[in-house]
C-alpha positions as CSV (number, residue, x, y, z in Angstrom):
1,X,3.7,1.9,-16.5
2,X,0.6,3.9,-15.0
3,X,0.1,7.6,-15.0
4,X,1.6,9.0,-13.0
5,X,4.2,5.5,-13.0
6,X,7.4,5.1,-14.7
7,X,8.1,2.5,-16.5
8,X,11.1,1.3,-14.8
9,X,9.1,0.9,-11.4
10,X,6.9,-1.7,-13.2
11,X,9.9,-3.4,-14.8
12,X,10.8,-3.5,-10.7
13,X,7.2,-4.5,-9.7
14,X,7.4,-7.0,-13.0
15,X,11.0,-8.8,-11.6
16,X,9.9,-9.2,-7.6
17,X,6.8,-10.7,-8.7
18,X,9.1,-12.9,-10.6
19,X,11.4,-13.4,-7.9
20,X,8.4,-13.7,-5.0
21,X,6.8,-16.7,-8.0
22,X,10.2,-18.4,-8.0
23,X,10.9,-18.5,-3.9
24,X,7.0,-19.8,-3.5
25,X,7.6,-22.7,-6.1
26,X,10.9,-23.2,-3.9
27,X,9.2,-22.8,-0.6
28,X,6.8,-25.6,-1.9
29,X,9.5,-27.7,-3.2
30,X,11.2,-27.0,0.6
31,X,7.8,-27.9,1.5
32,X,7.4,-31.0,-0.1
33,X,10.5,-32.3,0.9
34,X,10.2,-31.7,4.7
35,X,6.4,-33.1,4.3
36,X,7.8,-36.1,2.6
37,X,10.6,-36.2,5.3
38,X,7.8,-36.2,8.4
39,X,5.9,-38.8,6.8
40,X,8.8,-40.9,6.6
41,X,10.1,-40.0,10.5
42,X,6.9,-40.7,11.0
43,X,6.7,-43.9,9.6
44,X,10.0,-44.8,11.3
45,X,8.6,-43.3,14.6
46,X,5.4,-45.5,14.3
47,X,7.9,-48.8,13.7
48,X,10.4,-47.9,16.4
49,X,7.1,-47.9,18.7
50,X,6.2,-51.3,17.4
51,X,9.1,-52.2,17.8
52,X,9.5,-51.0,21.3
53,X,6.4,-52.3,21.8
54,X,7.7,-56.1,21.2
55,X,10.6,-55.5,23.1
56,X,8.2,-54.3,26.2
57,X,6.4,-57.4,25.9
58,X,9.2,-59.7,25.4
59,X,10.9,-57.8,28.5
60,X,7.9,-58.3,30.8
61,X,7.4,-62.3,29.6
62,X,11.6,-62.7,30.3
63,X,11.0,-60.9,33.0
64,X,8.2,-63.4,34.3
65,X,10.4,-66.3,33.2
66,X,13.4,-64.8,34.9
67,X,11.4,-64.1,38.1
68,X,10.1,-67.9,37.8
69,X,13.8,-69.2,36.8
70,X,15.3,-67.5,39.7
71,X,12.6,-69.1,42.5
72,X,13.6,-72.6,40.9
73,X,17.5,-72.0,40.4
74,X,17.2,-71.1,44.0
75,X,15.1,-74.1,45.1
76,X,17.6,-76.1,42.8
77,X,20.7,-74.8,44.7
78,X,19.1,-75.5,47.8
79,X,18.2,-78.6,46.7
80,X,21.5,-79.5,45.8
81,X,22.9,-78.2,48.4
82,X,20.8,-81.1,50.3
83,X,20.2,-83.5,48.2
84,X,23.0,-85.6,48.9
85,X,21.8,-86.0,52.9
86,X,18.2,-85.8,51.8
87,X,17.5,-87.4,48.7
88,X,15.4,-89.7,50.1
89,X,13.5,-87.1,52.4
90,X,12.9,-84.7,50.0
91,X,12.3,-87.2,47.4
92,X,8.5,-87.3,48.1
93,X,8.1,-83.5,49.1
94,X,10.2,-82.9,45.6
95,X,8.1,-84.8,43.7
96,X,5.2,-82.5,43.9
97,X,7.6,-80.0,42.8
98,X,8.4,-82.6,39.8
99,X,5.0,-82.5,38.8
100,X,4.2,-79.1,38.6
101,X,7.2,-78.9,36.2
102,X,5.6,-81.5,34.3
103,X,9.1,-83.2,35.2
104,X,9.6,-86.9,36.2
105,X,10.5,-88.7,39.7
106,X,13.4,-87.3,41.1
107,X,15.2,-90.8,40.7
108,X,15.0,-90.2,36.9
109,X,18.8,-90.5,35.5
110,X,18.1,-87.3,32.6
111,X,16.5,-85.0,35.2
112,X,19.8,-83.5,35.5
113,X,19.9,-82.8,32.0
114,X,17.0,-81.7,32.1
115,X,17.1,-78.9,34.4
116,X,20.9,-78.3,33.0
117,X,18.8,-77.7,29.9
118,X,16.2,-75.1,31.5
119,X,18.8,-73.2,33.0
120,X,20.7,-72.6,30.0
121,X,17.5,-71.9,28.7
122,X,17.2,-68.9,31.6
123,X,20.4,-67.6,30.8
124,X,20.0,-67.1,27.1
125,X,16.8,-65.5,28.3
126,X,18.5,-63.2,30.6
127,X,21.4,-62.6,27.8
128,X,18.5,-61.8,25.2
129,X,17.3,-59.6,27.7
130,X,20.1,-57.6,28.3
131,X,20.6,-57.2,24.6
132,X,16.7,-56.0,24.0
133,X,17.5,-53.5,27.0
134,X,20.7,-51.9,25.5
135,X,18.6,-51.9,21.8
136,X,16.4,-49.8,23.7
137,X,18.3,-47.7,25.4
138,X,20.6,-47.0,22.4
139,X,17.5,-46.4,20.6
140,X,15.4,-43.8,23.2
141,X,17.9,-40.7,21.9
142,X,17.0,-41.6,18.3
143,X,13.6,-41.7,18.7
144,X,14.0,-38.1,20.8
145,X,15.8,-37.2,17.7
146,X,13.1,-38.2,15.3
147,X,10.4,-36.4,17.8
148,X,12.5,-32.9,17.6
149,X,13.3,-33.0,14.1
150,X,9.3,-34.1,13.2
151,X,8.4,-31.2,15.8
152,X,10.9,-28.6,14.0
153,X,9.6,-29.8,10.5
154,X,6.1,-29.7,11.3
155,X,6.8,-25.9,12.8
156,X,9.2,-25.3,9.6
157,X,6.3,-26.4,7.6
158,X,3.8,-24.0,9.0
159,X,6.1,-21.1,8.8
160,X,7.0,-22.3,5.3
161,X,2.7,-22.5,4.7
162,X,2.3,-19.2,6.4
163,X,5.2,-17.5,4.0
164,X,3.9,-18.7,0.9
165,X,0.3,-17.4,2.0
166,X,1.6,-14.1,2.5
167,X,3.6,-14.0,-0.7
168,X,0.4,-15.4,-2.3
169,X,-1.9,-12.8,-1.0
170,X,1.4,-10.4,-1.4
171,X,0.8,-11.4,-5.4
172,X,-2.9,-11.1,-5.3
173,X,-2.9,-8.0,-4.0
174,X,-0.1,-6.2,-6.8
175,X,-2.0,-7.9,-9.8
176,X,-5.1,-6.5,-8.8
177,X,-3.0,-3.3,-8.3
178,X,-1.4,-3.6,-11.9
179,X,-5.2,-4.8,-13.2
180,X,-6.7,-1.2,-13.4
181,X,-3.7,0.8,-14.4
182,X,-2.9,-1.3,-17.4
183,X,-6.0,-2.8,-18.0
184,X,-4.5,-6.5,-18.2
185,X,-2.1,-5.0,-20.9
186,X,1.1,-6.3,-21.3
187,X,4.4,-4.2,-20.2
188,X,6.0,-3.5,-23.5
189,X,2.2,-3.3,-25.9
190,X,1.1,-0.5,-23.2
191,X,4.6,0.6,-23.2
192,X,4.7,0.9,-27.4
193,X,1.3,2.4,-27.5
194,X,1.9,4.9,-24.7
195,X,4.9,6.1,-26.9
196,X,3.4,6.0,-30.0
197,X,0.4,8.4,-28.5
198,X,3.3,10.8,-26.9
199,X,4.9,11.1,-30.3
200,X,1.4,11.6,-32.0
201,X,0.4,14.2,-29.3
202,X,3.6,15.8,-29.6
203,X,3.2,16.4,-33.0
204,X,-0.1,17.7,-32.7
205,X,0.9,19.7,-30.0
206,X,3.8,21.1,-32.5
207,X,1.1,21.9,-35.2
208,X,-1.3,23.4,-32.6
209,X,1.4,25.8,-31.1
210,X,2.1,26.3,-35.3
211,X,-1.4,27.2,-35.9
212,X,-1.9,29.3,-32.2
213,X,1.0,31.3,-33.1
214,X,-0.8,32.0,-36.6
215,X,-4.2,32.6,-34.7
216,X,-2.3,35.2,-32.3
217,X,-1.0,37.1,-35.4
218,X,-4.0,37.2,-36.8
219,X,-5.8,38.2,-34.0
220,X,-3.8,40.9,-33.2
221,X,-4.0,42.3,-37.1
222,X,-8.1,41.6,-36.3
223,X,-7.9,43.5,-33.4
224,X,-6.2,46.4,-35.2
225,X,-8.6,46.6,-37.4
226,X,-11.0,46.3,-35.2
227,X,-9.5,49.4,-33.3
228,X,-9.9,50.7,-36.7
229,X,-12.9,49.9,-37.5
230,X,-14.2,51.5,-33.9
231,X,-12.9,55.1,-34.6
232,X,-14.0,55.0,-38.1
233,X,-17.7,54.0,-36.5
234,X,-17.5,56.8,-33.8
235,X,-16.3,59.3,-36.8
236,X,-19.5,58.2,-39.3
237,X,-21.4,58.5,-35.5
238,X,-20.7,62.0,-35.3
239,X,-21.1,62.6,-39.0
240,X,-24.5,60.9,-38.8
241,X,-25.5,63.3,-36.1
242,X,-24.6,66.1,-37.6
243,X,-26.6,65.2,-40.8
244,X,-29.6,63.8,-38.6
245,X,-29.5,67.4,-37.2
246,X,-29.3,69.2,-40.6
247,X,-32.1,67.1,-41.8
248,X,-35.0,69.0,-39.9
249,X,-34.3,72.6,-41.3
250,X,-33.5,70.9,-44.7
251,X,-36.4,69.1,-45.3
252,X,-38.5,71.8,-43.2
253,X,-37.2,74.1,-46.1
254,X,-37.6,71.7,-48.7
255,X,-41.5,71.3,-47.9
256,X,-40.7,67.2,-47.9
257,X,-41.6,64.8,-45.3
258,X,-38.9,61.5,-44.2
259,X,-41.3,59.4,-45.6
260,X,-40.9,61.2,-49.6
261,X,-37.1,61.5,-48.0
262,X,-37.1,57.5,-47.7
263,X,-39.0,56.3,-50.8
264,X,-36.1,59.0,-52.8
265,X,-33.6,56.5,-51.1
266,X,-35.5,53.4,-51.8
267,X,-34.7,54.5,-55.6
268,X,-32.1,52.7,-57.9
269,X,-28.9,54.7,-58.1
270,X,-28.9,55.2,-61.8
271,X,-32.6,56.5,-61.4
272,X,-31.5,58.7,-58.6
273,X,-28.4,60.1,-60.6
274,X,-30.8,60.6,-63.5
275,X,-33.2,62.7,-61.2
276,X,-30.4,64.7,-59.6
277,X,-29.4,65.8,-63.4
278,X,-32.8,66.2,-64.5
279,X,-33.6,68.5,-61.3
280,X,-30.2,70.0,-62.0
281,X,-31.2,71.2,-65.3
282,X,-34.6,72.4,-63.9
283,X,-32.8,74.3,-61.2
284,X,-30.0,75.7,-63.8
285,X,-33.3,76.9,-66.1
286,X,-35.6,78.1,-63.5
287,X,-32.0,80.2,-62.5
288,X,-31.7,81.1,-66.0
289,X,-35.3,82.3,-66.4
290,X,-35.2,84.0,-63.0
291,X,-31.9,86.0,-63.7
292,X,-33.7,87.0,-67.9
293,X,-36.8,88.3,-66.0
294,X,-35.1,90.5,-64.0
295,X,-33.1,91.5,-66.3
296,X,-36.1,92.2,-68.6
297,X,-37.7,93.3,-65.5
298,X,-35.0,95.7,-65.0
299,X,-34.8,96.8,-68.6
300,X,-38.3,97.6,-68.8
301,X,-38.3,99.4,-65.9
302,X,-35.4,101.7,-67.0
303,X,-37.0,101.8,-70.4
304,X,-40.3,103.4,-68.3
305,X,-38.2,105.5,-66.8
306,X,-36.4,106.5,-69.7
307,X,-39.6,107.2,-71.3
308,X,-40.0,106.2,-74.7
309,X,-36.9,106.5,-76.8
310,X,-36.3,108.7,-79.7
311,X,-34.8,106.8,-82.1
312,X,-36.7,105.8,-84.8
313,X,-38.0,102.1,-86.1
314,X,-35.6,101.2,-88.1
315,X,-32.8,102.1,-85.0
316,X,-34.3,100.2,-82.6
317,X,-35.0,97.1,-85.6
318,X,-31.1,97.4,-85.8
319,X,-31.1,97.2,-81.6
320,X,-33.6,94.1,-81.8
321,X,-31.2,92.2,-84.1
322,X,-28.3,93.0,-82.5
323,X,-29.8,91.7,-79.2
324,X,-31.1,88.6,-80.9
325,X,-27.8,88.5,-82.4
326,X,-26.1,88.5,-78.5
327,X,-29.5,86.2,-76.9
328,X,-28.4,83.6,-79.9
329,X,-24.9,83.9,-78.9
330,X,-25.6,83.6,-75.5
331,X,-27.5,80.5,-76.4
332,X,-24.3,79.4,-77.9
333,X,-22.7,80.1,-74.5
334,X,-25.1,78.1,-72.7
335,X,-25.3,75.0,-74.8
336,X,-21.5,75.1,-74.4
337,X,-21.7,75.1,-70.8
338,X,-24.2,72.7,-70.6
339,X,-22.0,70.1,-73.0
340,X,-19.2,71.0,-70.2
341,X,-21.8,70.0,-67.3
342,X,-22.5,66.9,-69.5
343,X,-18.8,66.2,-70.3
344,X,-18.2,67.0,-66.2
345,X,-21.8,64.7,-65.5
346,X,-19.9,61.5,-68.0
347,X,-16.7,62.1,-66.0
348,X,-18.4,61.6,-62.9
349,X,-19.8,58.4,-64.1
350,X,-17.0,57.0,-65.4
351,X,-14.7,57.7,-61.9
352,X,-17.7,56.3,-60.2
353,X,-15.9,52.8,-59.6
354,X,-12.8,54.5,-57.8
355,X,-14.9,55.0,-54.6
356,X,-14.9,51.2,-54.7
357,X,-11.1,50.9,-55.1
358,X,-10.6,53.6,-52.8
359,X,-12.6,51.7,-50.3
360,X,-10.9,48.6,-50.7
361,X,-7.4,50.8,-50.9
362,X,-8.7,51.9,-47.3
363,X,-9.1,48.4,-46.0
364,X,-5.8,47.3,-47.3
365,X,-4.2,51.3,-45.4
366,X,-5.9,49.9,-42.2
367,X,-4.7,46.2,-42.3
368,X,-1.2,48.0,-42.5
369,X,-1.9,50.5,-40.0
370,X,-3.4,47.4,-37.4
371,X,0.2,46.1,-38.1
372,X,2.4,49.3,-37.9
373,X,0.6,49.3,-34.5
374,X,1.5,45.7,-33.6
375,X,4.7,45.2,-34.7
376,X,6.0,48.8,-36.0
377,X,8.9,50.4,-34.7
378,X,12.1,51.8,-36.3
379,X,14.8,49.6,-34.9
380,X,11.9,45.8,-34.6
381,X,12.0,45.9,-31.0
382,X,8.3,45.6,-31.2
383,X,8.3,42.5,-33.5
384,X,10.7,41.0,-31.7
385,X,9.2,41.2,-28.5
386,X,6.1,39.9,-30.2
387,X,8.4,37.2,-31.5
388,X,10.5,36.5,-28.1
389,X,7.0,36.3,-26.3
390,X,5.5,33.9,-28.3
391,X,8.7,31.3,-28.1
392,X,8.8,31.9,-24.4
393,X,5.4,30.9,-24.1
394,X,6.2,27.9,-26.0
395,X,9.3,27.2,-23.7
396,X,7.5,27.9,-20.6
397,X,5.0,25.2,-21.6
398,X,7.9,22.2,-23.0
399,X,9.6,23.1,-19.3
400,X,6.2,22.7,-17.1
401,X,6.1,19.0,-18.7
402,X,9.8,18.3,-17.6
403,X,9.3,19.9,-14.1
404,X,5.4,18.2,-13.2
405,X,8.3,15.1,-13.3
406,X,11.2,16.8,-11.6
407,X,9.3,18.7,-9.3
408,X,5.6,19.1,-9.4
409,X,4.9,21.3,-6.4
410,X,6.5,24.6,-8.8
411,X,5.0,25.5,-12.5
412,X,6.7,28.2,-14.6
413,X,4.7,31.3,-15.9
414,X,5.8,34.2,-17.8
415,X,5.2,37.2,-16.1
416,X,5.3,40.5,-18.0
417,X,8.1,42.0,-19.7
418,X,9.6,38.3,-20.8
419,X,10.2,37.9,-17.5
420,X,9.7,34.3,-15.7
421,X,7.6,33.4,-12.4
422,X,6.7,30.4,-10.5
423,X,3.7,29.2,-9.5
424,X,4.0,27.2,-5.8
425,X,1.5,24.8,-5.9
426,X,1.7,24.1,-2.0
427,X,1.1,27.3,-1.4
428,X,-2.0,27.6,-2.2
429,X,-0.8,28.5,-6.2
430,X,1.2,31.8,-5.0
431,X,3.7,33.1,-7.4
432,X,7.4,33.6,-6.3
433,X,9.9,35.1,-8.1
434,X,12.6,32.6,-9.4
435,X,15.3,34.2,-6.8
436,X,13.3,32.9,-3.7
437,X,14.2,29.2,-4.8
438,X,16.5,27.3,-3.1
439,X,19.7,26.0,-4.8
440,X,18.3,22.5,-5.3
441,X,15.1,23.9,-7.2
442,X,16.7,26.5,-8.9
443,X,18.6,23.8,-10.1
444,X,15.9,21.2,-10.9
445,X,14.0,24.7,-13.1
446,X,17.0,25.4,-14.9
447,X,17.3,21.5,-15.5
448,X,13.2,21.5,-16.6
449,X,14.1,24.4,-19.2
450,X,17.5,23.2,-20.4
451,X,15.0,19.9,-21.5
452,X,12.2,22.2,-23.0
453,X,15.9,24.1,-25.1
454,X,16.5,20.7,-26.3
455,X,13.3,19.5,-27.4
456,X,13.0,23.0,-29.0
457,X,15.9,23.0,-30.8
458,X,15.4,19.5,-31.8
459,X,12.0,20.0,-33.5
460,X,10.0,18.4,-31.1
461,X,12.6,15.7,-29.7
462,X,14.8,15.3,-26.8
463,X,18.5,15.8,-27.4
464,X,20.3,12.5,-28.0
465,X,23.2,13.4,-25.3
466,X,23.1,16.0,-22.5
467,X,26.1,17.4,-20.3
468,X,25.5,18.8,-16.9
469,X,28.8,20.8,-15.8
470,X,28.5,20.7,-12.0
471,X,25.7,22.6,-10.4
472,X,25.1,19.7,-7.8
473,X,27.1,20.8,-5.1
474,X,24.1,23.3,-3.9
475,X,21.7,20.1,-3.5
476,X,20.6,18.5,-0.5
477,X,20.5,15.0,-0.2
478,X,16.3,14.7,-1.0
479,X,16.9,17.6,-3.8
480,X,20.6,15.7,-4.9
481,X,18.4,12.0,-5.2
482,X,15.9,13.9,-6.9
483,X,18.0,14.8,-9.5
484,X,19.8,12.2,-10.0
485,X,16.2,9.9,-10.4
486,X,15.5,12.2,-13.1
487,X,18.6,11.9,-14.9
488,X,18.6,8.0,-14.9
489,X,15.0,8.4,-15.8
490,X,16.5,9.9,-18.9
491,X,18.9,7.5,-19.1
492,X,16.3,4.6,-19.4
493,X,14.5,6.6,-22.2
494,X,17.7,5.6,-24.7
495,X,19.6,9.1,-23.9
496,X,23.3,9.6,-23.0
497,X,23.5,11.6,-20.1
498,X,27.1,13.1,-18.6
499,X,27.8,14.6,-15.5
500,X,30.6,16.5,-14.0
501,X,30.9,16.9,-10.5
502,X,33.0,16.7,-7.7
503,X,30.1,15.7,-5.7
504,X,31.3,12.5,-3.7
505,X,27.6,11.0,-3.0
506,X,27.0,10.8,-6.4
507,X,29.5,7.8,-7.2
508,X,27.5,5.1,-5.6
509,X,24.5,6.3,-8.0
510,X,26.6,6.4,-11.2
511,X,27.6,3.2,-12.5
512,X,30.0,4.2,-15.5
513,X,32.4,6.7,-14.0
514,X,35.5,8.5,-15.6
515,X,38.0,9.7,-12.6
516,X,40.7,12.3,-13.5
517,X,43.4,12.3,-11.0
518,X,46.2,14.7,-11.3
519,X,49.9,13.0,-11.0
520,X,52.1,16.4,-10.7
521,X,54.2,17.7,-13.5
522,X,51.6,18.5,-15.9
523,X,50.3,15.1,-16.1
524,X,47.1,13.0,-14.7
525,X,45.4,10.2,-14.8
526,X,41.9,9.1,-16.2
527,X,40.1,5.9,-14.7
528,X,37.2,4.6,-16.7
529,X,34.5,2.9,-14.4
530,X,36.9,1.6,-11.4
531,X,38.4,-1.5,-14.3
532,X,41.7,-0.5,-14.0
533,X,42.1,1.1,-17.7
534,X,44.5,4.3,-17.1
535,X,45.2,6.7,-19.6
536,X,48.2,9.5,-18.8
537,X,47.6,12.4,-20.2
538,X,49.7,15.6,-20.0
């Protein structure tokens, strides 16, 4: 078939082409025959007026010589009548007579015979006659005959020409009509191809909708984390502000500029972790050296104050060692804290790779956050929904390719909250909720997505048999045929299909019927297809 064409309309196209073939090679065998019956009326027609022609001729010559025998069997009888008494008078006037009849005198003893002989001769002429008149009269209603039927054959003929010219041009016309929708392809090649490419475009519809359900999920865990990824952007925003506005005073207080502030950053890490200690140190010495002079400062000046002390040499020699002793175990002290800042400075180092791991422990905490947000909830409504939404969609779509065949002025859409719409096509494409069909459609959608079930539940394939348990009785007539054209296009796809209804139009469209027909007393009766075959039951 074409698109758009089932296959069982060109199996219909295929027989009457068959059937109009078979009547024109009959018509022409009709046609044949009645030509080859004229020609031979014809022929007999053409004979008949030969014939008839003859006869004419012979009729006008007897009728001539009947004329001329009559005038001399008259003038004999008269003759006779006086010959006795004027023999000898009429002797010499009959003798001219004589003579013109090529006879002789009238005293000649066989002249009697003679004439005897030519009228016998005239009345066998007027016997033949009479016989070629009644041939021709019993053969003028023949030859009418023979006219009528070669006038009704000629006319059968052209009505027979005229029918086959019309079935001819009839033929013409639905193979150049079958030319571009199959291409010149025969029935059952086009028919095996067409299915093999349904079954392969099935399947890659199946692996499509596979890998589109895997593209949602991982859009929506990309779009999580891109959610993510935006309020962690807008928090380093505002961080970055904050330390773009910090950076003026600092660097204004620092005496650098954003260019020495840049080639710092433009550094190696290990070279500007190396600095950072070394300028570390610097700053914990120039502290150190800060907080002695004052101290020293602060000594002195108490010392000045003080005035010069009164102990002798040898006291304050004891005071100097005792101080050196403390400044040398202060040293001590300081080397000790500094092998703890060196100790603290290692440790650094070596926990240096956990940023990376707590980085990537981040990513991993937002890819589980994106789906907490997608799919979280305590009791999996959320998934489910996720889940229920994604085989609706795939429903929806399996039942808009039943329906485009049951009905193609409605298409199905989900509207929100799993909830189902349709789309009226006539109507400019404006959606309708599914309570404003009629019973007949509602039926025909429910059929569509009782199919897409099937083929569902059947990965990928029609179910082998399907059962319809009433539902018809709220169909029109156009709605009821409708149906029914869809079923037994079902039917001629190799599937069982079973109704039960109580509808009574329906049994002229269902060839195989099973009748239940109750008896009373707990018993009925089951007829199988109108044969006769009963089965009691109780």
């Amino acid at each position: 078939g074409a698109p758009g064409e089932a296959p069982g309309g060109l199996a219909a196209l295929a027989a009457d082409i068959a059937t109009a073939q078979q009547d024109e090679a009959a018509a022409q065998a009709e046609l044949v025959g009645l030509r080859r019956e004229l020609s031979e009326a014809g022929t007999r027609r053409d004979s008949l007026r030969t014939t008839l022609a003859g006869h004419a001729t012979a009729r006008e010559g007897l009728n001539a010589d009947l004329f001329t025998t009559r005038g001399l069997h008259a003038l004999a009888l008269r003759e006779a009548e006086v010959a006795r008494s004027q023999a000898d008078r009429l002797a010499a006037a009959l003798a001219p007579t004589l003579a013109s009849l090529h006879e002789a005198p009238p005293d000649d003893p066989a002249l009697t015979t003679r004439l005897a002989a030519r009228i016998a001769r005239v009345v066998a002429l007027r016997e033949a006659r009479e016989k070629a008149a009644t041939g021709l009269a019993s053969l003028a209603p023949r030859i009418t005959a023979a006219e009528s039927r070669a006038e009704g054959a000629a006319v059968q003929a052209r009505q027979t020409q005229d029918a086959a010219t019309v079935r001819k041009a009839t033929l013409d016309t639905l193979c150049a009509e079958r030319a571009p929708l199959l291409g010149g392809e025969a029935t059952a090649l086009h028919r095996s191809r067409h299915n093999e490419e349904r079954l392969t475009a099935l399947a890659a519809q199946d692996t499509t909708s596979k890998a589109l359900a895997s593209a949602v999920s991982a859009a929506s865990a990309a779009h999580a984390r891109a959610e993510a990824a935006e309020v962690e952007r807008a928090r380093a925003g505002q961080v970055c502000e904050t330390a773009h506005a910090a950076l003026g005073p600092a660097l204004a207080a620092s005496g650098l500029m954003e260019a020495d502030l840049a080639a710092l950053f433009s550094l190696p890490v290990a070279e500007v972790e190396a600095l950072r200690q070394r300028l570390r140190a610097l700053d914990d010495a120039v502290t150190s050296a800060r907080a002695t002079l004052a101290s020293r400062r602060q000594d002195q000046a108490e010392i000045l104050a003080a005035g010069l002390p009164d102990e002798p040499p040898e006291a304050l020699t004891e005071t100097l060692a005792m101080l050196e002793a403390d400044t040398t175990t202060r040293g001590h002290r300081i080397g000790a804290i500094d092998g703890e800042f060196r100790r603290d400075a290692a440790t650094r180092a070596s926990l240096a790779g956990l940023e990376a791991e707590i980085a990537v422990a981040r990513a991993e905490l937002d890819v589980w956050q994106a789906v907490n947000h997608a799919v979280g909830s305590r009791n999996g409504d959320r998934f489910a929904r996720v889940a229920q939404s994604i085989t609706l969609d795939l429903l929806v779509d399996h039942a808009n390719r039943h329906l485009a065949d049951l009905n193609p002025r409605y298409l199905l859409r989900r509207a929100a909250d799993l909830a189902l719409q349709v789309e009226d096509r006539d109507m400019g494409g404006e959606a309708r909720a599914t309570r404003s069909l009629s019973g007949g459609e509602r039926f025909l959608v429910s059929l569509a997505l009782a199919l897409a079930l099937s083929r569902m539940g059947g990965k990928g394939g029609l179910a082998a048999t399907l059962f319809i348990d009433e539902g018809f009785g709220s169909l029109d007539t156009s709605s009821l045929d409708l149906a029914l054209d869809a079923l037994e296009s079902l039917q001629s796809q190799g599937r069982q299909v079973g109704v039960i209804s109580h509808v009574e139009a329906m049994k002229d469209r269902i060839p195989t019927r099973i009748a239940v027909r109750k008896q009373g007393g707990g018993k009925s009766v089951v007829e199988i297809g109108g044969t006769g075959f009963e089965l009691a039951s109780d």
